[in-house]
N, C-alpha and C positions, 0 to 999 in steps of 0.2 A: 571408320566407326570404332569406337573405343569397347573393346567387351570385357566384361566380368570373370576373372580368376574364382571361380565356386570355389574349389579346396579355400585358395586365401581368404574369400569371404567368409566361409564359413567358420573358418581358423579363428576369423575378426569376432563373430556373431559369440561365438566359447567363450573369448576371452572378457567381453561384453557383460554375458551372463556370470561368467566364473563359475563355466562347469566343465569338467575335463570330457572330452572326447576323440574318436579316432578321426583323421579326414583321411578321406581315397584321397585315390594321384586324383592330380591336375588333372581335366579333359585338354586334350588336343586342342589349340586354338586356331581359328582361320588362319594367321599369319601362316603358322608354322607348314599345315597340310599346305595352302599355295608355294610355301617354299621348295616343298618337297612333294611331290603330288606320290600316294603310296600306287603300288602296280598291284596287279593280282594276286600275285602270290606272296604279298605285305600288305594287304587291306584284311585278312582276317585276324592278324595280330595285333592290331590295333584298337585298343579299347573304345567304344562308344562311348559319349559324353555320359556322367551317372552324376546324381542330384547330390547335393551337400547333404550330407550326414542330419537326420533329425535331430532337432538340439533337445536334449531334456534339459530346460529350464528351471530353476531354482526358484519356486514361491515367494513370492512378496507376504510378507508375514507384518499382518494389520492389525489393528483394535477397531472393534467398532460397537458402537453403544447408542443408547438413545435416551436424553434426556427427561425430566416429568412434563416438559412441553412441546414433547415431539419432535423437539430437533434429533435428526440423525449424526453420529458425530462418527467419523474413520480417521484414523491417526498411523503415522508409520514412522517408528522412528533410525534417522540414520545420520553415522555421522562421519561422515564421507566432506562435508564442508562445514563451514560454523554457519547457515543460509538453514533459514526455514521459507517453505512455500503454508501460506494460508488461504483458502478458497472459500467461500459461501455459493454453492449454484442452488439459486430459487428454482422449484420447481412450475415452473411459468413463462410461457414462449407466446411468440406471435400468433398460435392456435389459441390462445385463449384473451386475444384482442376481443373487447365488445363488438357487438355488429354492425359496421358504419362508422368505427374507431380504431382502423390500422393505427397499426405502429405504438400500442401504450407503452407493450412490454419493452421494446427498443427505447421508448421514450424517459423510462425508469433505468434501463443499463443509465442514461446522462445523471438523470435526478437523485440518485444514492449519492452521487457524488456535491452537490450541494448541500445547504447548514443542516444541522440536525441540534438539538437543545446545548450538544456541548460539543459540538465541531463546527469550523466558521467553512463557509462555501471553497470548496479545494483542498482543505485542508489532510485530506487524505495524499496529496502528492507532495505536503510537505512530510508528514510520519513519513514516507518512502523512500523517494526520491532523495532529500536531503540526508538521508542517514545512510545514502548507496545502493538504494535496492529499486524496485520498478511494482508498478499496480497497472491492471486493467482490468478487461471487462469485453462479455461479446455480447449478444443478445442470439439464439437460433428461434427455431420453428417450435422448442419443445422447452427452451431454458436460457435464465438469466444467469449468467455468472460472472464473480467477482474475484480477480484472484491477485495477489503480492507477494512479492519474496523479499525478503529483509534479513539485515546479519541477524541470528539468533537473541542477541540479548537486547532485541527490540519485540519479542515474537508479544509479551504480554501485554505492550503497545496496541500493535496488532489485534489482537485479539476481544481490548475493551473497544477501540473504533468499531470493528465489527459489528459486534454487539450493539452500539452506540447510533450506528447508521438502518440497526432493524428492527430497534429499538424507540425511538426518537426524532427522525424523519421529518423536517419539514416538508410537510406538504403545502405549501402556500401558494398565492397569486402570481408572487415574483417568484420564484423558483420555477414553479410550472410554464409561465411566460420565457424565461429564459430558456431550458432549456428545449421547450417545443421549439423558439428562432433555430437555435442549433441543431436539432433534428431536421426540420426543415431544409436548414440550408446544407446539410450533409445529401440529402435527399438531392437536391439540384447539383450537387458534383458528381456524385460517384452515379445517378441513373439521369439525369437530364445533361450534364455535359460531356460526359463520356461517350464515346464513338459507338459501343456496343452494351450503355446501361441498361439502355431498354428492353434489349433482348434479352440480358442473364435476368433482369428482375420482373419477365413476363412469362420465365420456365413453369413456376407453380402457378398463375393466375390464369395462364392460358390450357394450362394440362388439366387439372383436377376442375372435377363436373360439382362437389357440393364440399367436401372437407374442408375446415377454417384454414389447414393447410395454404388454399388458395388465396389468400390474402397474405400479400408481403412485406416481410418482416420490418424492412423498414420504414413502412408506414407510405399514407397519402397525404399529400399536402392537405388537400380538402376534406379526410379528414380529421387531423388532427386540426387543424380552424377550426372544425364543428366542437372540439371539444370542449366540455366545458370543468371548472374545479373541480366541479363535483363528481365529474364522471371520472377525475384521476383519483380522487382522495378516495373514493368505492372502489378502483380496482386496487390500489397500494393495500387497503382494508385488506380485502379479499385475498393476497397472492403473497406480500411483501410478511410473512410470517413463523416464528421457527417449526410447528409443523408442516411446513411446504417449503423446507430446504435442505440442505445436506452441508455440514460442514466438515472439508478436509484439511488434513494438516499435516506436514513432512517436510521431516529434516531434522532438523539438532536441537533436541528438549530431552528432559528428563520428563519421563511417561509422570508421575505421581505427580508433579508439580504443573503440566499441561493440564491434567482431572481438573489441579484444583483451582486452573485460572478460567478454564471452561466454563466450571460450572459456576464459578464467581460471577464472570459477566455475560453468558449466555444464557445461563439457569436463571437470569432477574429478568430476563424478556417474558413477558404476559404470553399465555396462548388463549387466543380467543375465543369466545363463547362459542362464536358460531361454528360450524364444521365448515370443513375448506369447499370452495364447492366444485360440485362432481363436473368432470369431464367427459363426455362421451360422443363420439364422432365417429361418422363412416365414410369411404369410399365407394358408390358403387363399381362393381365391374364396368367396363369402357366400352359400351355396345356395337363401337364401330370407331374406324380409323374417323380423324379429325386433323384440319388445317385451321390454319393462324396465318396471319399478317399483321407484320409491327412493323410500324413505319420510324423516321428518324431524322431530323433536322440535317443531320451532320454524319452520312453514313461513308466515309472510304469507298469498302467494299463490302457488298451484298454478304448476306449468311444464313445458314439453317440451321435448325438444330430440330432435334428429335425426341422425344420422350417416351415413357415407358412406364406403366407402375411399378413400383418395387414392394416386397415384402416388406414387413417392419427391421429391425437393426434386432430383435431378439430372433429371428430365424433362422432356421437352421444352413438355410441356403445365403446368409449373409457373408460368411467368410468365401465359397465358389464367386459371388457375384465382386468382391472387392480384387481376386484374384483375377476375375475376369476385365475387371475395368483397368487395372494395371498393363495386363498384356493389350489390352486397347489403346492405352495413353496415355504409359509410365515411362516418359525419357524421350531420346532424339529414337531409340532403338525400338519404338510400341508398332505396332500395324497399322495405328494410322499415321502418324507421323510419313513412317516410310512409304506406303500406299499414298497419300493423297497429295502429301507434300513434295516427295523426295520423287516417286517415279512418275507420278501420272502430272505431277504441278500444275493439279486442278485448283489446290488451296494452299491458302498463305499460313495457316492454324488447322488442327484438327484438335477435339478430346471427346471423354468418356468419363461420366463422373456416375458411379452407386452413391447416388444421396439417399443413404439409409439412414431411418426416423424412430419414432417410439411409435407412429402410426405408420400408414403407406410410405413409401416412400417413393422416389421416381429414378429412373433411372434415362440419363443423360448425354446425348452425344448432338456433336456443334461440330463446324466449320466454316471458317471463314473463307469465302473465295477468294483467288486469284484473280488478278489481272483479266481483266476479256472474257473469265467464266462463267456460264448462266449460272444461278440458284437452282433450278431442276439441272442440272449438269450433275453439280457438286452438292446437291443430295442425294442424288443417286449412287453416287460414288461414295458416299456416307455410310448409308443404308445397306448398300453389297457388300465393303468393308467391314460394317456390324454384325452382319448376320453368318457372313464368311466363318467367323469364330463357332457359330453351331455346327455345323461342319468341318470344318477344317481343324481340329483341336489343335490347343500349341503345342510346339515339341518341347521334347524334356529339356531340353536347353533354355527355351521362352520361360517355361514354368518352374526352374531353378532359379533364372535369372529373377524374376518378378516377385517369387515367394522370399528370395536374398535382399530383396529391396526394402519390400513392405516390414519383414522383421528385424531387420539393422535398424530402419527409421522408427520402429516401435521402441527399438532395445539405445538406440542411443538417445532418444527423449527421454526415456525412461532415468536414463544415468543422472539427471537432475531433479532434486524436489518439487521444480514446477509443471518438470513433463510427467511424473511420477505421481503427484496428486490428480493434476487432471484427465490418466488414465484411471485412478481407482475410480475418481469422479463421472466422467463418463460410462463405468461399470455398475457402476452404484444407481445412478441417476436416469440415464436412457437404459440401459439393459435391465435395472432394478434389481442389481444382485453386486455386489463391489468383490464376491469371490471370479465372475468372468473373467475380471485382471488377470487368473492365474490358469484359466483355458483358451483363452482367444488366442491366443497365438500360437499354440498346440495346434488349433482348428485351421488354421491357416495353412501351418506346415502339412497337414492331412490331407488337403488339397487337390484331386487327380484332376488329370488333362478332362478325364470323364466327366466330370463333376462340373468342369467350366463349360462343357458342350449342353450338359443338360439345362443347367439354369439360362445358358442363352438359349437352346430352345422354350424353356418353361414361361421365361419373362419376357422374351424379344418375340423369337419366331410366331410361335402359339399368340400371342398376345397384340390388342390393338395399340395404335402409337397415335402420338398426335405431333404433325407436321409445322416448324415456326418458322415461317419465311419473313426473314429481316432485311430491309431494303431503304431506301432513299424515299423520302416523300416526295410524291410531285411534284413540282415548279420549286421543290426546295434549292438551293442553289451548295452546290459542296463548296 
């Protein structure tokens, strides 16, 4: 098993940030003590493993403004490559699907990308793609996003499409026709022909008791059928508008001349009469433990998985619970990995995911059996593995290791305008503050072993779960 150099890591993490620091020695590695096993009167001279050095991080230093219709606009400029990233994240996710209308917001990630009055259907991958640079698009629970990186002296490009696609919009018959086939048939790859789709896209639908939450993002076949024009053309109305967005931008511009192509083709987007409309949704508390059964044409091997409410993503206990879900089932090296895989090979997979939201969140742990193992075998092995961590806290070794991980993977996305936008964006957008960019991962590093015992008592132990046993259908044949 391969282990982590702290001091080097941390040495990595400095030079990352570009901010000078001390690093301790090296801790002692496994090789080294098996090499040499210390005796008693050489084991107090031996220093205990000690945490890599806290990094004081150097501010990302932003602009952020808001136009006369609402649009939010954050901008960062750097010029470290001649590449701009440009993003649009609508404020509108699969929580604000109509009711009996999974999948709109999923269904508009497709449809921005067909005609609009002065762009021909696709035409957004040739501005990109042809000129060297890449676009996409995700669709979550809480927002649409749209984001491109292109050499710089395409950014004003960029920017009229933008505009032009939130702007000018075909909404039509064929547009809408098309791209529902392609949602649709995304729909039957990735959750009908997959071994284990049904089970990751019945996490929310089978946990949450009333939250829109509970309807999955990427829609139902049956209902997007039921949909009709005009249920799409009222919600584009309703969502697709620059008071219900946020626009980022980063990388290599001259700040005055970005104002003034902004406000040339964003500043001309209409904001609508009507006010955006209100959202408001609850979770109740989970009055008692809860089981599930999902079945599946085409199952391998049986699986369970677990669930859990979570706080929302602005909580204070959301940086302990990411920590926590790390030492769970960050690498070959996590507890469960090693626990259910490695010594007990009860399961073929194990993990642990904090799906933290701008609502509830839920919190996540799956395994897939082995060979010959029952489902109650290897949930129970899940569940004493999970809850072990309220108890057992990690050692400073687990929680240098995991906190080294999670902010290298912060700090090296970051090194690029497109991983660098869609942290402020993510800051701005679900946390509602784009200044979090510059404490989240402060909060991380703060982190104690304390902290991760609690929140797994607060969220796990304390708390009801609901149980998803995934299996083979009857007479179905593997």
């Amino acid at each position: 098993m391969k282990r982590i150099d702290l001091a080097r890591a941390a040495g990595a993490l400095a030079l990352l940030a570009g901010v000078a620091m001390t690093v301790q020695a090296a801790p002692t590695t496994t090789a080294q003590t098996a090499a040499k096993a210390p005796t008693n009167a050489t084991k107090a001279a031996i220093p205990a493993a000690s945490a890599p050095a806290f990094l004081k991080l150097a501010p990302i230093v932003y602009r952020e403004r808001r136009l006369g219709n609402g649009l939010q606009v954050i901008t960062v400029e750097s010029r470290s490559s001649p590449t701009v990233s440009v993003q649009v994240w609508y404020h509108v996710g699969s929580r604000q699907d109509p009711a009996g209308r999974s999948g709109f917001a999923h269904l508009f990630e497709h449809m921005m990308f067909k005609s609009t009055v002065n762009l021909r259907a696709e035409q957004f991958d040739r501005l990109t793609e042809d000129v060297g640079g890449v676009n996409n698009a995700f669709t979550s629970e809480d927002v649409t996003a749209y984001h491109e990186v292109v050499p710089s002296n395409h950014l004003e490009t960029l920017l009229w499409a933008e505009a032009e696609r939130m702007m000018n919009l075909k909404v039509d018959e064929a547009n809408f026709k098309s791209e529902r086939a392609v949602v649709e048939e995304e729909y039957r790859q990735t959750v009908l022909a997959s071994p284990y789709g049904r089970l990751f896209n019945a996490f929310s639908s089978a946990s949450y008791l009333e939250h829109p939450y509970k309807r999955p993002t990427i829609g139902k076949i049956e209902d997007l059928e039921a949909a009709t024009l005009a249920d799409v053309v009222a919600f584009h109305r309703d969502h697709y508008r620059p008071d219900g967005a946020t626009l980022v931008v980063v990388g290599d511009f001259d700040p005055a001349q970005l104002d003034g192509w902004i406000d040339k083709y964003f500043g001309a987007v209409a904001r609508p009469a009507a006010p955006l409309p209100r959202f408001a949704a609850s979770e109740p508390p989970w009055p008692s433990d809860r089981t599930a059964r999902v079945t599946g044409p085409q199952v391998p091997l049986p699986a369970v998985a677990v669930t859990w409410l979570a706080p929302p993503v602005t909580s204070a206990d959301a940086p302990a619970l990411q920590v926590a879900a790390a030492v769970l089932a960050a690498g070959e090296s996590s507890r469960l990995n090693q626990s259910l895989v490695y010594r007990q090979r009860i399961a073929t997979q194990a993990g642990f995911n904090a799906d933290l939201r701008v609502g509830p969140g839920l919190l996540i742990a799956y395994a897939i059996a082995a060979g010959g193992k029952s489902p109650g075998d290897v949930g129970a092995a899940l569940l004493a593995e999970v809850t072990r961590l309220a108890s057992v806290p990690p050692s400073a070794a687990e929680l240098a290791k995991v906190k080294t991980q999670l902010v290298t993977q912060a700090l090296t996305s970051r090194q690029t305008p497109l991983g660098l936008a869609s942290a402020i964006a993510e800051a701005a957008v679900l946390e509602g503050d784009a200044a979090r960019v510059n404490t989240e991962l402060d909060d991380l590093q703060r982190v104690s072993a304390a902290d991760v015992q609690r929140v797994m008592r607060r969220y796990v132990v304390a708390s009801h779960k609901v149980t998803i046993d995934y299996r083979q259908e009857e007479g179905a044949k593997k």
